[in-house]
PDB file of N, CA, C and O in Angstrom:
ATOM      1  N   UNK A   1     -11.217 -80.846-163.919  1.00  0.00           N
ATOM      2  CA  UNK A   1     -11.635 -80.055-165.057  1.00  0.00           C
ATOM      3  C   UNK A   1     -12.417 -80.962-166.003  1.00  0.00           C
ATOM      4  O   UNK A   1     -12.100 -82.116-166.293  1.00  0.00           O
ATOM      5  N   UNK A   2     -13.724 -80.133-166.547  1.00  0.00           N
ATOM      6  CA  UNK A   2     -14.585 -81.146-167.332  1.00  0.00           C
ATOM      7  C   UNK A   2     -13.912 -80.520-168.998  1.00  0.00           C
ATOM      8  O   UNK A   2     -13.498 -79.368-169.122  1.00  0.00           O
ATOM      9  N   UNK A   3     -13.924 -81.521-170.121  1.00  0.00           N
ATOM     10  CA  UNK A   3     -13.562 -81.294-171.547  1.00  0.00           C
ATOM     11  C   UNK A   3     -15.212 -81.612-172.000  1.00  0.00           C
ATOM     12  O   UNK A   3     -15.611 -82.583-171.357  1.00  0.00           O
ATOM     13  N   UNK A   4     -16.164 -81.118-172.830  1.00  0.00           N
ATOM     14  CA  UNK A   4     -17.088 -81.200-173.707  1.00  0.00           C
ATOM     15  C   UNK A   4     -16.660 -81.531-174.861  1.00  0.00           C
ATOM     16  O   UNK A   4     -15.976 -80.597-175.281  1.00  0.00           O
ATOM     17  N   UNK A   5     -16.715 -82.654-175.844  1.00  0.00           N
ATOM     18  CA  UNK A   5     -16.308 -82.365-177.101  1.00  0.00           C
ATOM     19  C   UNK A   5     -17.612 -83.235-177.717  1.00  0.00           C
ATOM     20  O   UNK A   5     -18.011 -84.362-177.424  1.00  0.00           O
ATOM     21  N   UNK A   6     -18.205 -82.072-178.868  1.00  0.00           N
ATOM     22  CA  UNK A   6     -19.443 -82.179-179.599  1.00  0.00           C
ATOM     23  C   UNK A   6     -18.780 -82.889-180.704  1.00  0.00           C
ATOM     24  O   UNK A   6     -17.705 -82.456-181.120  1.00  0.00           O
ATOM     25  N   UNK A   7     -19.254 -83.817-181.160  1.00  0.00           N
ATOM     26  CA  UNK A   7     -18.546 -84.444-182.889  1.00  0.00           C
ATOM     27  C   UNK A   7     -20.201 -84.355-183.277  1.00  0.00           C
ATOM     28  O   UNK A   7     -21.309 -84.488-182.757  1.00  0.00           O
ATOM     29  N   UNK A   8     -19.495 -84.004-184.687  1.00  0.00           N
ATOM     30  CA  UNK A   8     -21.093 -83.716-185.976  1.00  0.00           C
ATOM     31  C   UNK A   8     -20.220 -83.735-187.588  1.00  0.00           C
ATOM     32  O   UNK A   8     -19.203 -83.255-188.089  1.00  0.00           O
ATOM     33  N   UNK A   9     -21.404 -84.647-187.976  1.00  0.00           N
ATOM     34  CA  UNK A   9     -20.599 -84.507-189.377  1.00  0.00           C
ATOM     35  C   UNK A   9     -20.618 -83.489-190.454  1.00  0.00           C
ATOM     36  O   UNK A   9     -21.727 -83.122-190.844  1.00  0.00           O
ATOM     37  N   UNK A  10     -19.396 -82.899-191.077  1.00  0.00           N
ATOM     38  CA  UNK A  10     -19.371 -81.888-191.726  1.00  0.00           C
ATOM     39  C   UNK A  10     -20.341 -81.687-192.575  1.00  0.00           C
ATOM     40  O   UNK A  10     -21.015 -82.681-192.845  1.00  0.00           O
ATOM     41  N   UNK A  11     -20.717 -80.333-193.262  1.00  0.00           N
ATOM     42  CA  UNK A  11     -21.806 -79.888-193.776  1.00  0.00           C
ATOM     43  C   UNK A  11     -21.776 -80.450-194.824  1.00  0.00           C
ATOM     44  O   UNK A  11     -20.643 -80.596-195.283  1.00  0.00           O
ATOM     45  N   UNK A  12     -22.892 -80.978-195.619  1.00  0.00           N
ATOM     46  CA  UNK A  12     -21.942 -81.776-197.439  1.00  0.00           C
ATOM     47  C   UNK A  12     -22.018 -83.334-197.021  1.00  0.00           C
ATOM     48  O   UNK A  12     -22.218 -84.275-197.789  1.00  0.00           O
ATOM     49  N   UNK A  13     -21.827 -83.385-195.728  1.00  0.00           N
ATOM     50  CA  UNK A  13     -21.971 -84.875-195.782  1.00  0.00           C
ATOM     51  C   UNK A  13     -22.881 -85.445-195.276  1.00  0.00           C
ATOM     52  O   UNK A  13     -23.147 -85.335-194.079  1.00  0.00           O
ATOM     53  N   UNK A  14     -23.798 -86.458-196.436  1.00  0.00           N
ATOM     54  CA  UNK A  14     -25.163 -87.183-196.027  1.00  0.00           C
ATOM     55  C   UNK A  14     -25.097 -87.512-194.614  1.00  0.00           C
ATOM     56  O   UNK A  14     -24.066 -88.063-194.228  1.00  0.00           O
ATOM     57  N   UNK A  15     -26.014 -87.269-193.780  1.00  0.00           N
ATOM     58  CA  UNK A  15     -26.617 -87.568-192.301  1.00  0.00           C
ATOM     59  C   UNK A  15     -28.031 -88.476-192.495  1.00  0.00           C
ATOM     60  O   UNK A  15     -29.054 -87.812-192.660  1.00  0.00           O
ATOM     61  N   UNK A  16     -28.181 -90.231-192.485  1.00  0.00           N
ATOM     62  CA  UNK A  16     -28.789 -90.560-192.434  1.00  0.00           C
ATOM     63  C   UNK A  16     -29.610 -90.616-191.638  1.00  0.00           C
ATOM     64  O   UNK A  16     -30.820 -90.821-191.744  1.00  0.00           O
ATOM     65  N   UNK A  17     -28.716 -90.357-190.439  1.00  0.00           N
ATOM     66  CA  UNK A  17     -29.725 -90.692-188.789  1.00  0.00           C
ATOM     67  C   UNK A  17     -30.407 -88.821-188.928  1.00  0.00           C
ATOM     68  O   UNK A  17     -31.512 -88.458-188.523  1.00  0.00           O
ATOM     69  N   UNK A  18     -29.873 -88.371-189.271  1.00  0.00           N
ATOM     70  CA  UNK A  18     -30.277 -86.873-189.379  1.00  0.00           C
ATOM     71  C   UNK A  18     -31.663 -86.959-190.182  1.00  0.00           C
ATOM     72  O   UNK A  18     -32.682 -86.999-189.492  1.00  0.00           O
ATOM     73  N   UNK A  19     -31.799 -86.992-191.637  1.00  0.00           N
ATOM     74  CA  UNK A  19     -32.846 -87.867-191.940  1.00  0.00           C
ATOM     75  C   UNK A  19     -33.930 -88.543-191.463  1.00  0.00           C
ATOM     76  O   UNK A  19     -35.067 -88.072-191.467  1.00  0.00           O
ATOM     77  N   UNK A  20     -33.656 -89.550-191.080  1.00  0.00           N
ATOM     78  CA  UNK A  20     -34.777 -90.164-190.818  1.00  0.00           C
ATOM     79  C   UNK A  20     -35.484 -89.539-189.314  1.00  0.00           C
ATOM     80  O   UNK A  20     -36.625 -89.731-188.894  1.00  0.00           O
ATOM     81  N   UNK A  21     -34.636 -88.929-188.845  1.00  0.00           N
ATOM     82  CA  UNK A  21     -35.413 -88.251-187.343  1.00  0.00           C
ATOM     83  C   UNK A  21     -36.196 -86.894-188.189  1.00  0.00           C
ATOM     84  O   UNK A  21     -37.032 -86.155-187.668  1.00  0.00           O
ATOM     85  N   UNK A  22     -35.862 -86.825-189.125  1.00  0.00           N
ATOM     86  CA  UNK A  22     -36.876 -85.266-189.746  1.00  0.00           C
ATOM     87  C   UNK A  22     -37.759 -86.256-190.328  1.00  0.00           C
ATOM     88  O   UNK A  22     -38.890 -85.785-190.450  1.00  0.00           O
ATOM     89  N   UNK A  23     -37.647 -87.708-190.820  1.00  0.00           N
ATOM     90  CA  UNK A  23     -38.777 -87.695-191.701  1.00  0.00           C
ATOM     91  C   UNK A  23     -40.197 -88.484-190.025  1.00  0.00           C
ATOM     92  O   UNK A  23     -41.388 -88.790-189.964  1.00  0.00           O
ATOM     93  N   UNK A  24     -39.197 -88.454-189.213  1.00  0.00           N
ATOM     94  CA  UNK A  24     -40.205 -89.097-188.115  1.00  0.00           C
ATOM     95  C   UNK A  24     -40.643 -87.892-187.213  1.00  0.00           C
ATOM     96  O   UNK A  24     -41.737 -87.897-186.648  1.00  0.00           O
ATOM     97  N   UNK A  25     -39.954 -87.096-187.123  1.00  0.00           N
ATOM     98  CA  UNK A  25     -40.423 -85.520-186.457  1.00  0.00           C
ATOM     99  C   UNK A  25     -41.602 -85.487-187.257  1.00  0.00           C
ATOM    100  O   UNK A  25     -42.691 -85.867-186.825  1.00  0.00           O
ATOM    101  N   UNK A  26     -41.331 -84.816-189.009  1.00  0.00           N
ATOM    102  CA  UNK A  26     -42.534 -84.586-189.376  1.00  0.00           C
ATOM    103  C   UNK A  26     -43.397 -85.445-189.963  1.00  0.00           C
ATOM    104  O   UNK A  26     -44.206 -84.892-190.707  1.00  0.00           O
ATOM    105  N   UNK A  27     -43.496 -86.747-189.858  1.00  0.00           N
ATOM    106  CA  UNK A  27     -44.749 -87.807-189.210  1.00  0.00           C
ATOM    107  C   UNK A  27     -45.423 -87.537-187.854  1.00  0.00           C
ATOM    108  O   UNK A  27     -46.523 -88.015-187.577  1.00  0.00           O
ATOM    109  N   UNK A  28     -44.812 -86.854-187.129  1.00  0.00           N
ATOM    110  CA  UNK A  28     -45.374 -86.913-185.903  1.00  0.00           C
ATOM    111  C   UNK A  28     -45.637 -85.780-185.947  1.00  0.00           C
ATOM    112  O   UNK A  28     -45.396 -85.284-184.846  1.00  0.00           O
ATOM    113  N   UNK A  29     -46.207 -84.698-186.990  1.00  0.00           N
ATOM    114  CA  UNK A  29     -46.641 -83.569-186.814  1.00  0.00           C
ATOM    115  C   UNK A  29     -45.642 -82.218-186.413  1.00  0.00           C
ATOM    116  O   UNK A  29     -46.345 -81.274-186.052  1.00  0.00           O
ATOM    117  N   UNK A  30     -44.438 -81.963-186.396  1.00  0.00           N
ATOM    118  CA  UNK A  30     -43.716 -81.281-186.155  1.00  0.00           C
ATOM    119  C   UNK A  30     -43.269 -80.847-187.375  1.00  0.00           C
ATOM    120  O   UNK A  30     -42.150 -81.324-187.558  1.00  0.00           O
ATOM    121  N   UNK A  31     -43.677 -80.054-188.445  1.00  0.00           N
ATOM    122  CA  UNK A  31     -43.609 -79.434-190.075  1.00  0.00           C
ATOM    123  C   UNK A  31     -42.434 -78.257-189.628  1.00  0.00           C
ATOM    124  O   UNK A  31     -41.520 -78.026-190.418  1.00  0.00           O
ATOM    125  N   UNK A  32     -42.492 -77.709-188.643  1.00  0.00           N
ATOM    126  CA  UNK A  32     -41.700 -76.709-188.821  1.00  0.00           C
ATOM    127  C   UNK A  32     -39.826 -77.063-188.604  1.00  0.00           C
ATOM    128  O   UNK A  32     -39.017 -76.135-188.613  1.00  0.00           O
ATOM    129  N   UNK A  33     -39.538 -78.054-188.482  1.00  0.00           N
ATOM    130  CA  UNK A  33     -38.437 -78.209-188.897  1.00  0.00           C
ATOM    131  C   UNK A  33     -37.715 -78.286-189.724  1.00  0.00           C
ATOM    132  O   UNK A  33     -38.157 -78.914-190.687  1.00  0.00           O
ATOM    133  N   UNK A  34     -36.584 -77.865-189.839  1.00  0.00           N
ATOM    134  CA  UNK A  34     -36.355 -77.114-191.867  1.00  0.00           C
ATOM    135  C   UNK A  34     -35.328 -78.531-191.479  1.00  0.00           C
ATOM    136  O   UNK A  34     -36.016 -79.407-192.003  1.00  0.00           O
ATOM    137  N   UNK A  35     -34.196 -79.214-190.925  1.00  0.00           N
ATOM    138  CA  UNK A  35     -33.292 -80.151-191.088  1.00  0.00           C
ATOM    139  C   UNK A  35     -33.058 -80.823-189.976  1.00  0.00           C
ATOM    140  O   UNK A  35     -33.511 -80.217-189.004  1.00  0.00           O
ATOM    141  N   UNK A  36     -32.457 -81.978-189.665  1.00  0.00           N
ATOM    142  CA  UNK A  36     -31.838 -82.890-188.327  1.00  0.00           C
ATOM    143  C   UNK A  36     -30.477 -83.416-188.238  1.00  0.00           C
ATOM    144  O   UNK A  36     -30.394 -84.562-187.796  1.00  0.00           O
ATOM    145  N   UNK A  37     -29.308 -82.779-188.590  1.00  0.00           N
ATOM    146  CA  UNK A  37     -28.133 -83.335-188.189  1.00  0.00           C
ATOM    147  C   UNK A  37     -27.835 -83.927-186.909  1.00  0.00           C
ATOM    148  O   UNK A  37     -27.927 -83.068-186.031  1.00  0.00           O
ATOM    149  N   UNK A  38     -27.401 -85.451-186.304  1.00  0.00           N
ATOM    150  CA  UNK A  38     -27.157 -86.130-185.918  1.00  0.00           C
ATOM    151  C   UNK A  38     -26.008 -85.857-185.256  1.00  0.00           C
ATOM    152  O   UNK A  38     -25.150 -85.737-186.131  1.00  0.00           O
ATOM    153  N   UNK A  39     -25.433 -85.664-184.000  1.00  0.00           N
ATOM    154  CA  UNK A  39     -24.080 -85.674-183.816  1.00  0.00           C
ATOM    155  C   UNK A  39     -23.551 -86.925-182.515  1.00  0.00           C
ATOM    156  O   UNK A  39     -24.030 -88.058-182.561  1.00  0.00           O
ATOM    157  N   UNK A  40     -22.383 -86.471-181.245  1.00  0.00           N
ATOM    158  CA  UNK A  40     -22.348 -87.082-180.603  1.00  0.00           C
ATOM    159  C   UNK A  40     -21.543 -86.559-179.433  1.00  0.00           C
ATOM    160  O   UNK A  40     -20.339 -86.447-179.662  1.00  0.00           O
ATOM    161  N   UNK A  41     -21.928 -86.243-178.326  1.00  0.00           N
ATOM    162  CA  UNK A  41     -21.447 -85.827-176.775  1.00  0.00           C
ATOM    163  C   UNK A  41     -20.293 -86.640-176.133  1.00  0.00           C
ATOM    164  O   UNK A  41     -20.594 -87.729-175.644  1.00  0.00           O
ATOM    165  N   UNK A  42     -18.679 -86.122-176.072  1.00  0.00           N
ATOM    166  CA  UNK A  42     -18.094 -87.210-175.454  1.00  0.00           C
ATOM    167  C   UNK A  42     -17.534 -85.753-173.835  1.00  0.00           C
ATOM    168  O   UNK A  42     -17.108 -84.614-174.027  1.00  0.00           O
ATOM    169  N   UNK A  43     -17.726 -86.285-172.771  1.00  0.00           N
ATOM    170  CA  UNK A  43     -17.292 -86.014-171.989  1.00  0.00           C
ATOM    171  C   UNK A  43     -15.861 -86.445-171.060  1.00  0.00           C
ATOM    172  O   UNK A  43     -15.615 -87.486-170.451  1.00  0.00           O
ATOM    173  N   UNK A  44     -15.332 -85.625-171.172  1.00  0.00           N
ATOM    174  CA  UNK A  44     -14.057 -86.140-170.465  1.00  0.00           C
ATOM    175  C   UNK A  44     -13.962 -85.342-168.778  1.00  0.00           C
ATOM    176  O   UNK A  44     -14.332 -84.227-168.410  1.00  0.00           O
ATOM    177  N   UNK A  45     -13.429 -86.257-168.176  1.00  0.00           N
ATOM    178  CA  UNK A  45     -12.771 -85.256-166.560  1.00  0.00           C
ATOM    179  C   UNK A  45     -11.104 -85.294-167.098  1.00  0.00           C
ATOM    180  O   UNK A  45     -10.434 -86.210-167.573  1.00  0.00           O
ATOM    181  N   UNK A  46     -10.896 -84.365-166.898  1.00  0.00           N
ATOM    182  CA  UNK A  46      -9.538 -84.153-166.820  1.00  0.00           C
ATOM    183  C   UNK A  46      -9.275 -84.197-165.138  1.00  0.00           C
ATOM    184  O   UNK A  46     -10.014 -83.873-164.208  1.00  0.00           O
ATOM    185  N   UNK A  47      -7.974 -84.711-165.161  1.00  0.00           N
ATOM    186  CA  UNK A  47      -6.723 -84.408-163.988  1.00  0.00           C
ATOM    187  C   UNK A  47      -5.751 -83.352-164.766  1.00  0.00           C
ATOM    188  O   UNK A  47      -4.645 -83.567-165.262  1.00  0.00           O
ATOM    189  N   UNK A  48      -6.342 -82.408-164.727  1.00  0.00           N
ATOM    190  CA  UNK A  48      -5.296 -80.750-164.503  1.00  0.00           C
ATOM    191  C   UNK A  48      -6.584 -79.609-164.360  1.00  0.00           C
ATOM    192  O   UNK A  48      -7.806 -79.505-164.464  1.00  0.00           O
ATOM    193  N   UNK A  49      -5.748 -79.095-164.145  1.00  0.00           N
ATOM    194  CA  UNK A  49      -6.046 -77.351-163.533  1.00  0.00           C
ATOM    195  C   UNK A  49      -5.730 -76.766-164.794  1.00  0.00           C
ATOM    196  O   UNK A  49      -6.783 -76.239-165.152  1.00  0.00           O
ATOM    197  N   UNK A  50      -4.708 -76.532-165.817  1.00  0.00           N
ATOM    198  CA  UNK A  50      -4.128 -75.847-166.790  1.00  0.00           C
ATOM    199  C   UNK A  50      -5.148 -76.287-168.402  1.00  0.00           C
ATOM    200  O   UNK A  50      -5.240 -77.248-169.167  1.00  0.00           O
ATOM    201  N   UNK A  51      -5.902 -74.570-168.221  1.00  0.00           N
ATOM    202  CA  UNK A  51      -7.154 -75.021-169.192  1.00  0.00           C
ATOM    203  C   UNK A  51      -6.004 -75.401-170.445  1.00  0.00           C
ATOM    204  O   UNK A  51      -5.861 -76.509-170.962  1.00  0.00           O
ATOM    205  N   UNK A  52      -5.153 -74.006-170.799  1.00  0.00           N
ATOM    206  CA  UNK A  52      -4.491 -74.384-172.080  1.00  0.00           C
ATOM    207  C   UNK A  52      -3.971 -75.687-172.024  1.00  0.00           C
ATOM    208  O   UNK A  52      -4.658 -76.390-172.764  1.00  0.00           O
ATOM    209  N   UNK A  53      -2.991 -76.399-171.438  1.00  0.00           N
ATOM    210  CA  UNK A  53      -2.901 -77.682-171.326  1.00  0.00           C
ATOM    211  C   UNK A  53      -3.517 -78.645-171.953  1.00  0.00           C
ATOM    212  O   UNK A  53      -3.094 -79.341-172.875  1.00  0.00           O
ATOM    213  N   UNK A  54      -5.174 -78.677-171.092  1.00  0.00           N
ATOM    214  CA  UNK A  54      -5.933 -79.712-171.093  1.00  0.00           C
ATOM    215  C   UNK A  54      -6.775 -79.229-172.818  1.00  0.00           C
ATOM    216  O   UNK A  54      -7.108 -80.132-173.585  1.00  0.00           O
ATOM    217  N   UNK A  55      -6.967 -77.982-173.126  1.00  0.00           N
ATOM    218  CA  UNK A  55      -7.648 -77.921-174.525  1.00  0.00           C
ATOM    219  C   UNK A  55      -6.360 -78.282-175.202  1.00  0.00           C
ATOM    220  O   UNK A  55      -6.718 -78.662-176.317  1.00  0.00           O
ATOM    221  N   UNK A  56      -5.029 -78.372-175.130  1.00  0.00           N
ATOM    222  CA  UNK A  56      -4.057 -78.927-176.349  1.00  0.00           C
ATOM    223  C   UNK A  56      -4.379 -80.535-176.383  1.00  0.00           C
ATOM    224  O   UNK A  56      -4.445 -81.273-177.366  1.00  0.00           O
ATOM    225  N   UNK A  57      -4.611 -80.931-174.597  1.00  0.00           N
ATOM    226  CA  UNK A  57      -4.304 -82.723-174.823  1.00  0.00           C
ATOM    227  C   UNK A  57      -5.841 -83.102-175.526  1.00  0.00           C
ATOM    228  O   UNK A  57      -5.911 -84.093-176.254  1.00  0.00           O
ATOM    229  N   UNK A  58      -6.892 -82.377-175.303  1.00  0.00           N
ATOM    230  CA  UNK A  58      -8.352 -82.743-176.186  1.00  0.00           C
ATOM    231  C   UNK A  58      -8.507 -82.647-176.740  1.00  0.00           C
ATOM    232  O   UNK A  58      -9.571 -83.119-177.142  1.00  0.00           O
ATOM    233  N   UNK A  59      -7.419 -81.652-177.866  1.00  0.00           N
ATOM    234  CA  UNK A  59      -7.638 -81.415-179.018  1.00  0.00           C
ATOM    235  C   UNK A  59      -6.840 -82.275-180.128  1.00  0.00           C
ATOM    236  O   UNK A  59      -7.188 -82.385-181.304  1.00  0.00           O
ATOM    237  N   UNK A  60      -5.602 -82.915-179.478  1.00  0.00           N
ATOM    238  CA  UNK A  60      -5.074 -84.393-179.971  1.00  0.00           C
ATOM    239  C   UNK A  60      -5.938 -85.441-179.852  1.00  0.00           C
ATOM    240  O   UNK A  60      -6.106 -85.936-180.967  1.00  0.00           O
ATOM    241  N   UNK A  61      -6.597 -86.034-178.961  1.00  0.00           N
ATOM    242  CA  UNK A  61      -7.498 -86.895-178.668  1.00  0.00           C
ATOM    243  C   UNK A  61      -8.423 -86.888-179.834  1.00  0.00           C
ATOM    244  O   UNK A  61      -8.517 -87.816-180.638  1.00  0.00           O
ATOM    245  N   UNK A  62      -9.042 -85.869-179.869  1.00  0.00           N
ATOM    246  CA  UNK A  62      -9.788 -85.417-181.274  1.00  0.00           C
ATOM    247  C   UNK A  62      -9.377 -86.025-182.508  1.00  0.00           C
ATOM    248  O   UNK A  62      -9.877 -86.892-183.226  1.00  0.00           O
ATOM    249  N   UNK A  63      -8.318 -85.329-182.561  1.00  0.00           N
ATOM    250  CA  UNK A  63      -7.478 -85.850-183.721  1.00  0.00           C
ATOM    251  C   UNK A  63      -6.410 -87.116-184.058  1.00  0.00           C
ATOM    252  O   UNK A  63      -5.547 -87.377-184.896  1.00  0.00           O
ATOM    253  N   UNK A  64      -7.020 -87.730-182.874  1.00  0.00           N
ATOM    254  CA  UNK A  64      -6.291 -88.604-182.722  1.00  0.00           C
ATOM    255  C   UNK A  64      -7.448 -89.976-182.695  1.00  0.00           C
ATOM    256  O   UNK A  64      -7.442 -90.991-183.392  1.00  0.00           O
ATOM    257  N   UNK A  65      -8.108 -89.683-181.949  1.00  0.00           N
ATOM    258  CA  UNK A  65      -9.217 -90.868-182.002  1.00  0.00           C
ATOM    259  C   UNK A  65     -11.059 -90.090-181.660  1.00  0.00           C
ATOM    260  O   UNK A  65     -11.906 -90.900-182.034  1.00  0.00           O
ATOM    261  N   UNK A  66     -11.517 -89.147-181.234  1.00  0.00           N
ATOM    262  CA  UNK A  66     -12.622 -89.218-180.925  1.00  0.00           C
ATOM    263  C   UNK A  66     -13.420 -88.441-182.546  1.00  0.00           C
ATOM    264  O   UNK A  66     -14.640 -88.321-182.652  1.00  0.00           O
ATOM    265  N   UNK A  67     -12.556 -88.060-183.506  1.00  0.00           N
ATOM    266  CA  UNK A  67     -13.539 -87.465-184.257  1.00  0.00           C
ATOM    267  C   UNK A  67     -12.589 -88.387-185.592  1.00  0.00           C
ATOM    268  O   UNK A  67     -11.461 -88.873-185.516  1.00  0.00           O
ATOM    269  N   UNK A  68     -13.466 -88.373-186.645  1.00  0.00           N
ATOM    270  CA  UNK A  68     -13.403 -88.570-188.377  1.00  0.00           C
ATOM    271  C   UNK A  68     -13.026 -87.546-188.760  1.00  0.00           C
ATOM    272  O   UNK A  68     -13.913 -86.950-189.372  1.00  0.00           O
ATOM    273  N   UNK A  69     -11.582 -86.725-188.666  1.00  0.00           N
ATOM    274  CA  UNK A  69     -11.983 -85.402-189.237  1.00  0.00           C
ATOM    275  C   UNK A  69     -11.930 -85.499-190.461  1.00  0.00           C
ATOM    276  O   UNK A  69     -11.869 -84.376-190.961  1.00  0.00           O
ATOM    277  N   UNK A  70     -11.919 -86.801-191.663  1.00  0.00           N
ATOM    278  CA  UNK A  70     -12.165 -86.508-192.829  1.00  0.00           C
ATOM    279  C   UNK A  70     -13.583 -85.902-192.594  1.00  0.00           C
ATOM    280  O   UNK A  70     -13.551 -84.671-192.595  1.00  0.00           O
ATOM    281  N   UNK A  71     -14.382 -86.250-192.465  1.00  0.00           N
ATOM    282  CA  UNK A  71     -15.623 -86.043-192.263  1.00  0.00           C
ATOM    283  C   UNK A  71     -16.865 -85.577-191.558  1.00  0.00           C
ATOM    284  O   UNK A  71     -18.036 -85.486-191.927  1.00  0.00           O
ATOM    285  N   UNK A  72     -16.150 -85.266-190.249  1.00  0.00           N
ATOM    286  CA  UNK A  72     -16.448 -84.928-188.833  1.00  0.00           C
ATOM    287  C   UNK A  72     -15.737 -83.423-188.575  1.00  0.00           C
ATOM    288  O   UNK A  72     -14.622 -83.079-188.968  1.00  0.00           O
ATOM    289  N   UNK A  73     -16.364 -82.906-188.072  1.00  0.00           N
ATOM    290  CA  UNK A  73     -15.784 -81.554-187.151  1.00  0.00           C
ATOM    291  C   UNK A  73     -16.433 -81.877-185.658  1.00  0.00           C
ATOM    292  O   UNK A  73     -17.025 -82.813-185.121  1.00  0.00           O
ATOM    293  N   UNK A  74     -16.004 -80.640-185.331  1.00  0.00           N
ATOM    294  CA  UNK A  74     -15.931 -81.204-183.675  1.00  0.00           C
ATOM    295  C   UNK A  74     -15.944 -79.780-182.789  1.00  0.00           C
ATOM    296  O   UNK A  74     -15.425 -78.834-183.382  1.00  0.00           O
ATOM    297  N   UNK A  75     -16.468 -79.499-181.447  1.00  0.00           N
ATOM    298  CA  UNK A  75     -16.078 -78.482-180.745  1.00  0.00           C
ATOM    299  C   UNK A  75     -15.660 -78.850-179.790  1.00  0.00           C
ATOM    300  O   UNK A  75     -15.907 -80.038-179.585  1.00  0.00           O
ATOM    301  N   UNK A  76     -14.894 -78.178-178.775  1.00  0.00           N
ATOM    302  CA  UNK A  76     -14.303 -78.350-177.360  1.00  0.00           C
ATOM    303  C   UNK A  76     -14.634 -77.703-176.121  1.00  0.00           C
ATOM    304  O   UNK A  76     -13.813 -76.790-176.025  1.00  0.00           O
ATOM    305  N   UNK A  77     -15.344 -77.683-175.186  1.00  0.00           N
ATOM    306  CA  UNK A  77     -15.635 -76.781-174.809  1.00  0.00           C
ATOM    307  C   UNK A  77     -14.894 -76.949-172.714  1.00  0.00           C
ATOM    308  O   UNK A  77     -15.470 -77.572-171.822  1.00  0.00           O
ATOM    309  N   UNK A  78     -13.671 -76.231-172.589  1.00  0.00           N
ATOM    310  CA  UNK A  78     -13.014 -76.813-171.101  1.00  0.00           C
ATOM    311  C   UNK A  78     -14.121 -75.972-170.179  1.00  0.00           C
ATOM    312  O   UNK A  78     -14.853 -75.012-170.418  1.00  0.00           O
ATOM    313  N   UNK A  79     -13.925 -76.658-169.214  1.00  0.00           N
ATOM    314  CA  UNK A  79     -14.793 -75.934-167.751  1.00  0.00           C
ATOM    315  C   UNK A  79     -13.890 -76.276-166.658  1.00  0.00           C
ATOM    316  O   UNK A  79     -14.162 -75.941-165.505  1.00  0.00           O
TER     317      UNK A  79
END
């Protein structure tokens, strides 16, 4: 079983790398972008079959080490 978990930092909170890819998008001619939040892709394989299971143990992991949730939110996505 594959776990997706997207980390992005909450809305409200400055995104520098977000930033500077809009101010280099629109240097490079791309105006129609209204913003660039920055995030980060962590992929996991799970060893189980049991989606509920495996979204409880990724969703500790989360909260345990892969996201800031002062500052960070996050999605999960099992397959």
């Amino acid at each position: 079983m594959t776990a997706v978990v997207n980390v992005f930092l909450k809305e409200g909170v400055l995104d520098p790398q977000g930033k500077a890819a809009h101010h280099a998008l629109a240097s490079l001619g791309f105006e129609g972008v209204k913003d660039v939040r920055i995030g980060k892709q962590i992929i996991l394989q799970l060893d189980t079959e049991d989606k509920t299971k495996a979204e409880a143990e990724v969703k500790e992991m989360c909260e345990t080490l892969l996201a800031n949730t002062v500052i960070e939110d996050y999605t999960i996505e099992i397959n």
